[in-house]
C-alpha positions in Angstrom: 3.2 -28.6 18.2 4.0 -28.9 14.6 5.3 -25.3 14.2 7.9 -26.1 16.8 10.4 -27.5 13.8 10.9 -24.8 12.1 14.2 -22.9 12.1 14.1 -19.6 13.5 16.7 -18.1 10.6 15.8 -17.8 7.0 19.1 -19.2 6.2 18.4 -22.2 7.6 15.4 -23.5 5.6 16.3 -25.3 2.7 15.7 -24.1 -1.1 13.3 -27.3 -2.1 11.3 -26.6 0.8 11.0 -22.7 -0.1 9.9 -24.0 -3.6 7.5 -25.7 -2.8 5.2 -24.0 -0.7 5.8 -25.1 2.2 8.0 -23.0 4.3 5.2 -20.0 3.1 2.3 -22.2 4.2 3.6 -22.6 8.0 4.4 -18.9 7.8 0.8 -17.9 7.2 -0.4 -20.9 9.4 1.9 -18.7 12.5 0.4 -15.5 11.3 -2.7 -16.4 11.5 -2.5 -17.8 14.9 -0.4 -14.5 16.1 -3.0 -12.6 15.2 -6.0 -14.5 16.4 -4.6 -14.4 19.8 -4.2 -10.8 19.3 -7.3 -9.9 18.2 -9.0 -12.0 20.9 -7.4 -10.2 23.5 -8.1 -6.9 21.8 -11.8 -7.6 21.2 -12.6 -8.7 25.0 -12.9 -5.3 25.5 -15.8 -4.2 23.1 -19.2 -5.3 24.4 -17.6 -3.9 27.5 -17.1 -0.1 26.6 -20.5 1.1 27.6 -20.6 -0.6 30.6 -16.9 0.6 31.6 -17.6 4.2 30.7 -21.3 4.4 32.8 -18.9 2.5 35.6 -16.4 5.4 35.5 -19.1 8.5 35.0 -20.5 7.8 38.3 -17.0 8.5 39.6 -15.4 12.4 40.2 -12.6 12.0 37.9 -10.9 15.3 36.4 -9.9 13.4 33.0 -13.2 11.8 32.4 -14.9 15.2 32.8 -12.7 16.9 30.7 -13.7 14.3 28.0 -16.8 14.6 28.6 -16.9 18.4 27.6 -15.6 18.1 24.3 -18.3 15.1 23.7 -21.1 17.3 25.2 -20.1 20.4 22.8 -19.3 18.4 19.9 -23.2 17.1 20.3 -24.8 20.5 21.0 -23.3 21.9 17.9 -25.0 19.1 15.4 -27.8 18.7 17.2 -27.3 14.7 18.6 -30.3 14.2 21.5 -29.3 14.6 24.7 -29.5 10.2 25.2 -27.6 8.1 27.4 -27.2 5.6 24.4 -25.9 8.4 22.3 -23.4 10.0 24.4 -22.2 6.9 25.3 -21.6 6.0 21.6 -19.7 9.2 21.1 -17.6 8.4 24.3 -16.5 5.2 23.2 -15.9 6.7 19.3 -13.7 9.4 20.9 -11.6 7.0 22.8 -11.6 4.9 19.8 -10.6 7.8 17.5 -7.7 8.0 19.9 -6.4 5.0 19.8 -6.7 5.5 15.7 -4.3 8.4 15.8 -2.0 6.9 18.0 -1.8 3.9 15.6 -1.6 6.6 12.8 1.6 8.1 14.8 3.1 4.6 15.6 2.3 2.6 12.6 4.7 3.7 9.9 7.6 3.8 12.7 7.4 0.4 13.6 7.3 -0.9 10.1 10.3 0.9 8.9 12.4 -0.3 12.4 10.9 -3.3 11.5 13.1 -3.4 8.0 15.6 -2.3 10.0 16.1 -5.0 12.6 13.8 -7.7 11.5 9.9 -8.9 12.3 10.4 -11.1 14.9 11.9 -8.6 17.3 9.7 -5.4 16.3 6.6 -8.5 17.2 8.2 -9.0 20.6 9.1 -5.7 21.1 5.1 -4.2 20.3 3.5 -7.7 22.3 5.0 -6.9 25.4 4.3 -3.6 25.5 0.9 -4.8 24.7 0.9 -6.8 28.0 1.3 -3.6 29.9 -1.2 -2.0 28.6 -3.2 -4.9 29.7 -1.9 -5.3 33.1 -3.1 -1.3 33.4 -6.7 -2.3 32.4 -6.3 -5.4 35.2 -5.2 -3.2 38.1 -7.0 0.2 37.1 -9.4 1.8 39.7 -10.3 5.0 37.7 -10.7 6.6 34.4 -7.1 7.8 34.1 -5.7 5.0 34.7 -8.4 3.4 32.1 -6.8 6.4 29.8 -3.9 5.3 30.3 -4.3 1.3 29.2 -5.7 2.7 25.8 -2.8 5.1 25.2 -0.5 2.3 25.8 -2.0 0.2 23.8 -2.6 2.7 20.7 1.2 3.0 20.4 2.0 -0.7 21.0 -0.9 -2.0 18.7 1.6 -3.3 15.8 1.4 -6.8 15.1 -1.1 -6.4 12.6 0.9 -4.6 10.2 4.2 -6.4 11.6 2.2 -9.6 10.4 1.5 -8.2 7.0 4.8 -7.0 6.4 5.6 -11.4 7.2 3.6 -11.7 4.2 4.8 -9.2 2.0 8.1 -11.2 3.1 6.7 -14.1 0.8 8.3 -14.9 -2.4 5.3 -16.4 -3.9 2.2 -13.8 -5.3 -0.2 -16.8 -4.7 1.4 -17.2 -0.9 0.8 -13.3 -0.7 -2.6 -13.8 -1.7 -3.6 -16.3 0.5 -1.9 -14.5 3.7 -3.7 -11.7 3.2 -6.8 -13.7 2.8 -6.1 -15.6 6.4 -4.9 -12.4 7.8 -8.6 -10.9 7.1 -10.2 -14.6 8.3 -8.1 -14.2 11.4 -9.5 -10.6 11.8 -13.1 -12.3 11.5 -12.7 -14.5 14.1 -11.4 -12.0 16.6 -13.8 -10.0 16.3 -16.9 -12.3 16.1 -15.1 -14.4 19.2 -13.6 -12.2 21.2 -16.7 -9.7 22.1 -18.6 -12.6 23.6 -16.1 -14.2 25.4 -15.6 -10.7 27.0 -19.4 -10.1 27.4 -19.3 -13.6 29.1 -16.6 -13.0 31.3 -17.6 -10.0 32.5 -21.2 -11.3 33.3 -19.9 -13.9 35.5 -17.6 -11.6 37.5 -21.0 -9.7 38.1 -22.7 -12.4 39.4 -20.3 -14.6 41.4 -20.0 -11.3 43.6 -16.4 -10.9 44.4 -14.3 -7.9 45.7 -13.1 -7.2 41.7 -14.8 -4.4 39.3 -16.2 -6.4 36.5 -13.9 -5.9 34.2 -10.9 -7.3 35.8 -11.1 -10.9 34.4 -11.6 -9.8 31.0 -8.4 -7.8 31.6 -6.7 -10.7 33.0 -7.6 -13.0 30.4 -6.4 -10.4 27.5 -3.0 -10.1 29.5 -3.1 -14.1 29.4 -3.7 -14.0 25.4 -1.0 -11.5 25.3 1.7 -13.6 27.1 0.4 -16.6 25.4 1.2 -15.0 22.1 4.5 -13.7 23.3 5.8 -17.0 24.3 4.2 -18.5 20.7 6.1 -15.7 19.0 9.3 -16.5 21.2 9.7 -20.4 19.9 7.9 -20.2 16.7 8.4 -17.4 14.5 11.1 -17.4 12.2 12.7 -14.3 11.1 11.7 -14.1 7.4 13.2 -10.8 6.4 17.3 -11.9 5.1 19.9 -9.8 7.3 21.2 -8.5 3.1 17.9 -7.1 2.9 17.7 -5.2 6.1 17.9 -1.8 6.1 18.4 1.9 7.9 15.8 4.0 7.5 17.9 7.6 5.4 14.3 10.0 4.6 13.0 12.6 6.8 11.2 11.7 10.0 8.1 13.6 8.5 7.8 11.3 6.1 6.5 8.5 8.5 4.1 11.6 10.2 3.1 14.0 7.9 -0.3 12.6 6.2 0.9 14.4 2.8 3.8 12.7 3.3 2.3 9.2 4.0 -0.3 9.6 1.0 2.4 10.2 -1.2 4.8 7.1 0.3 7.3 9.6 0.5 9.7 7.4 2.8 9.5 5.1 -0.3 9.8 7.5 -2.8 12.9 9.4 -1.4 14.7 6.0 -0.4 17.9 4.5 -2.8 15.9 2.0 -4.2 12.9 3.5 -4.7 10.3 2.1 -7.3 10.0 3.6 -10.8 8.0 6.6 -11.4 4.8 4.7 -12.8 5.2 2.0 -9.7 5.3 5.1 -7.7 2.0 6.6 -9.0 0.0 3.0 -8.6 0.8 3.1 -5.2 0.4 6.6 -3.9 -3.2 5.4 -5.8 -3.5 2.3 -4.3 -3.0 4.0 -0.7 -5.9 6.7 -1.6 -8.5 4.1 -2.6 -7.4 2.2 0.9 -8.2 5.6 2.5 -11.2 6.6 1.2 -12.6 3.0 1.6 -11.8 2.9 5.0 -13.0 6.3 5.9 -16.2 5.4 4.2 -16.4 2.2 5.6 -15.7 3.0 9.5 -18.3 6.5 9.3 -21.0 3.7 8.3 -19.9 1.5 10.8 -19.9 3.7 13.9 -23.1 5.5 12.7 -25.1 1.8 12.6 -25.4 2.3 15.9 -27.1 5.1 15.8 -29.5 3.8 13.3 -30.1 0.4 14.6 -31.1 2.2 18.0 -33.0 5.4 16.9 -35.0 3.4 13.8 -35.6 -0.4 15.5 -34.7 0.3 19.4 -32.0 -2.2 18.9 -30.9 -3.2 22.6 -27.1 -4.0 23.1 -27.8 -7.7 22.6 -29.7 -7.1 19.5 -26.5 -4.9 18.5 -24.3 -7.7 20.1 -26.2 -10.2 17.5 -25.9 -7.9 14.7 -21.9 -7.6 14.9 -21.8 -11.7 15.2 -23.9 -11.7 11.7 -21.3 -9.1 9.9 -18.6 -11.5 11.4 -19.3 -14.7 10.5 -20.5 -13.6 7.1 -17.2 -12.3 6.8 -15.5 -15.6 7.9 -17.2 -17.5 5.2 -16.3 -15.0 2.2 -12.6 -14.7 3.1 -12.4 -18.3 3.9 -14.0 -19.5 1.1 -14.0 -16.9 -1.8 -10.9 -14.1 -0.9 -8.3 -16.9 -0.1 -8.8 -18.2 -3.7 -8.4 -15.2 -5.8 -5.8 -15.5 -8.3 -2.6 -12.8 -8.9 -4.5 -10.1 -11.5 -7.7 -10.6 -10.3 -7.7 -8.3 -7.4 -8.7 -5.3 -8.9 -11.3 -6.3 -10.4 -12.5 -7.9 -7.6 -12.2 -4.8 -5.7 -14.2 -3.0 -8.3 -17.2 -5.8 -8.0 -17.3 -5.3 -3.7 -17.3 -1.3 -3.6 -20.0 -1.5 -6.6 -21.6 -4.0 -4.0 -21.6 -1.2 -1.5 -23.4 1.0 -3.2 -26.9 -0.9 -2.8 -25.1 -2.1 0.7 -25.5 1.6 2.0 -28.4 2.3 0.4 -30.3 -0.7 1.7 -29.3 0.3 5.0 -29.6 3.9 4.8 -33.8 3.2 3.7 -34.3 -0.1 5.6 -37.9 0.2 7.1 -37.7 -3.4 8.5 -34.9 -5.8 10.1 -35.1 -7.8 6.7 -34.0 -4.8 5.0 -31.6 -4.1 7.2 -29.7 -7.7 7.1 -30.0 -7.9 3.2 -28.1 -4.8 3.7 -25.4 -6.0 5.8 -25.0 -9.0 4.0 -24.0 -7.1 0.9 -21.7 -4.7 3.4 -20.2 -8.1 5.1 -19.6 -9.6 1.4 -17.8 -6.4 0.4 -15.8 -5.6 3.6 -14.5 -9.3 3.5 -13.0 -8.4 -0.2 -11.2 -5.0 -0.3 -9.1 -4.9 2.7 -6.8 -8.3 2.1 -6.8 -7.4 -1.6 -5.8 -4.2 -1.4 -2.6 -5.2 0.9 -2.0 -8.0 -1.8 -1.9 -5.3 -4.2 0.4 -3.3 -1.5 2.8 -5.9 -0.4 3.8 -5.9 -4.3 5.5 -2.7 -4.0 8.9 -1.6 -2.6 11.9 -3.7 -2.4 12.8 -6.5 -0.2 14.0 -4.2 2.4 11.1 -1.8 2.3 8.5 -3.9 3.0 7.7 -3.1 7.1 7.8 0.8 5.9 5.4 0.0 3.1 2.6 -2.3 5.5 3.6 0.4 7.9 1.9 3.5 5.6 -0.6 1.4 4.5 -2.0 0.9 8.2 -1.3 4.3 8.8 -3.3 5.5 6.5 -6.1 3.0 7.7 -5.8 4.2 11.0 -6.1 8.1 10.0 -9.6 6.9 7.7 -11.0 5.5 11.0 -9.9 8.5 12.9 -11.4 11.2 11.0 -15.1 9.0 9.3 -16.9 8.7 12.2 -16.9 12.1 13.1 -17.4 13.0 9.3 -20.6 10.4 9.0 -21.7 11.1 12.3 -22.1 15.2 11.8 -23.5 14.6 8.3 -26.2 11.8 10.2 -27.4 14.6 12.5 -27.5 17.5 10.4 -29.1 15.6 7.6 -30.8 12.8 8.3 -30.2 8.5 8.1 -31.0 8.4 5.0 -28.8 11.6 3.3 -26.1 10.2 5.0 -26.2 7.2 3.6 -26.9 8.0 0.1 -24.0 10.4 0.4 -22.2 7.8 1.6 -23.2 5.6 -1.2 -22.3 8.1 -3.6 -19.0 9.1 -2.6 -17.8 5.5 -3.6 -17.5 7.1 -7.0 -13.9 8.4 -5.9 -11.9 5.3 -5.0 -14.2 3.7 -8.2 -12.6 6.4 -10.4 -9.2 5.5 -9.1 -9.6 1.9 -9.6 -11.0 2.3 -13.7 -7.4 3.6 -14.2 -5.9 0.9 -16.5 -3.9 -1.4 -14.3 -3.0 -4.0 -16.7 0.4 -3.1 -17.5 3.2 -5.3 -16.0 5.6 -4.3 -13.4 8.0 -5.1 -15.4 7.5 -2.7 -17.8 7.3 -0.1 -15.3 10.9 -0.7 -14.4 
């Protein structure tokens, strides 16, 4: 394996080699394949949910019931039809907003212990807990212990923005660039790959009728990613943050909890070597737009569903198909466009996708036929392949050497809240007022992070110092 030579301490690499590219390009070549293993394992599960949670319904489980309450009262009071698709939508969304807040809890921690005793061990540390949580899923016979897998997995689910703060690690803009860009490709593939080698998986447990619940081999084959990417992290990775740049964590503990706190990059902003007070402002900015993207983004994306079966009676392969479109689309665009952006052009390229989105929503919002709706999705693929790896370009800039993990750390954090709390925003606005006012409200709320983003951002860093 060619990744196999490379020393394990940054020491060790020699200066010419650092110059010229090369010790950043095997970095982001072991990034990306970190995190495609990751995501692979993490995806198997996602055609699977609805199946899963019918599987456990049928079941007299005190937990699932309990869950099932809140779901039933949350759609009585907006008026959601009383569907099987539907509820099982919300279901899924209010295990999935769990796992969001749990990664909203353990995000910012692991990046700042991350500065504190390196990458490499923080990734070892977060993939084995990772197998756990998958060895749960293998062996679990009811809903608690199902429960139980997520929870495990919400807190342990760090390696993407462990792997993020790798590239912030990079010395070179134009590296940084380019990590981000394969970090988002990686994401792509994941998520286009991994559903149908789940849906497969569990399809052929069905009919080869053995003893097992159908999801066990999925389960297995995500523990097997796991310890496959445990073992690749073991005798490949290098540690790339310097032990003279590592550093203890002195702010308050509410500053890695409190959403204020983390809007604000208050663990930043109260360190030693904090950034200037312009520096300061750009990011706290920087860390709103990625917010309100994100909330945006995921209320559209968990309300498609929704639309896709009420408007065009969209069957779960049709939805299955639909995903696989948004994903490869995706894989193109950050393969061949995002990867190439140059240092100073990322705002403006930002600008250009959420303008994009506008029509994006709106196309979908008022599609009356399938053709509508993919035109629409292709504008919404072209966007979300854009925003995401330029704005953690634009992230990874800020803090020092030894605040980079805390910095990645927020910045997922604040993801992770966005997709928390938009899908039950979009989702009561879509029953109270319609497809199509939810939409166009969507549509028009892009006017806030635009606003943000028309601030002039051409002054230097250094002349912010």
């Amino acid at each position: 394996m060619v990744f196999l030579s490379i020393p394990r301490k940054m020491s060790d690499i020699n200066n010419s080699e650092k110059e010229g590219g090369s010790f950043s390009a095997k970095i982001i070549n072991i990034v990306f394949i970190i995190l495609v293993l990751d995501l692979l394992g993490f995806t198997l599960i996602l055609p699977l949910l609805p199946s899963i949670l019918d599987h456990y319904s049928q079941e007299e489980d005190g937990v699932y019931q309990c869950m099932q309450g809140a779901v039933d009262w949350f759609r009585e009071s907006i008026g959601i039809p009383l569907d099987k698709k539907y509820n099982t939508v919300l279901f899924g969304g209010l295990i999935g907003s769990l796992f969001s807040l749990l990664q909203f809890l353990s995000s910012p921690v692991t990046g700042a212990l991350s500065d504190q005793y390196g990458r490499r061990p923080l990734l070892l540390v977060t993939t084995l807990g990772l197998i756990s949580s998958y060895a749960v899923w293998a062996v679990s016979r009811n809903f608690t212990m199902f429960l139980l897998f997520r929870i495990i997995g919400g807190i342990c689910k760090g390696n993407v923005s462990l792997c993020t703060a790798i590239v912030a690690d990079l010395p070179c803009p134009k590296a940084r660039n380019r990590g981000m860009a394969m970090i988002g490709i990686a994401f792509s593939l994941g998520f286009t790959v991994g559903p149908l080698m789940g849906a497969y998986f569990a399809m052929s447990s069905r009919t080869s009728g053995e003893g097992h619940v159908f999801h066990q081999t999925p389960a297995l084959l995500a523990f097997a990613f796991s310890v496959v990417d445990l073992l690749f992290i073991w005798l490949v990775l290098p540690e790339t943050l310097r032990k003279d740049h590592k550093t203890t964590f002195s702010g308050h503990s509410r500053d890695l909890l409190n959403p204020v706190s983390l809007l604000c990059f208050s663990a930043i902003s109260r360190s030693k070597d904090s950034p200037s007070k312009q520096r300061m402002e750009k990011l706290r900015r920087l860390g709103l737009i990625y917010f309100c993207y994100l909330f945006l983004f995921s209320g559209l994306e968990f309300t498609l569903s929704f639309l896709t079966h009420q408007r065009f009676k969209f069957t779960s392969m049709q939805q299955g198909k639909m995903f696989f479109f948004i994903g490869i689309v995706m894989a193109l665009i950050q393969g061949g466009y995002a990867r190439r952006i140059k240092p100073g052009k990322h705002i403006k390229n930002v600008q250009m996708a959420m303008v994009t989105l506008i029509p994006a929503f709106i196309l979908i919002g008022f599609s009356w036929n399938v053709t509508m709706l993919y035109v629409g999705l292709a504008l919404y693929s072209f966007a979300a392949a854009i925003v995401v790896p330029c704005l953690s370009t634009l992230v990874s800039e800020y803090g020092s050497v030894s605040q980079k993990g805390t910095v990645m750390g927020i910045l997922r954090s604040l993801g992770a809240l966005a997709r928390a709390m938009g899908p039950v925003v979009s989702s009561t606005v879509y029953w109270v007022a319609g497809a199509k006012m939810c939409f166009l409200l969507s549509s028009a709320a892009f006017i806030v992070p635009l606003a943000h983003l028309s601030i002039d951002w051409s002054l230097q860093d250094n002349k912010d110092k």
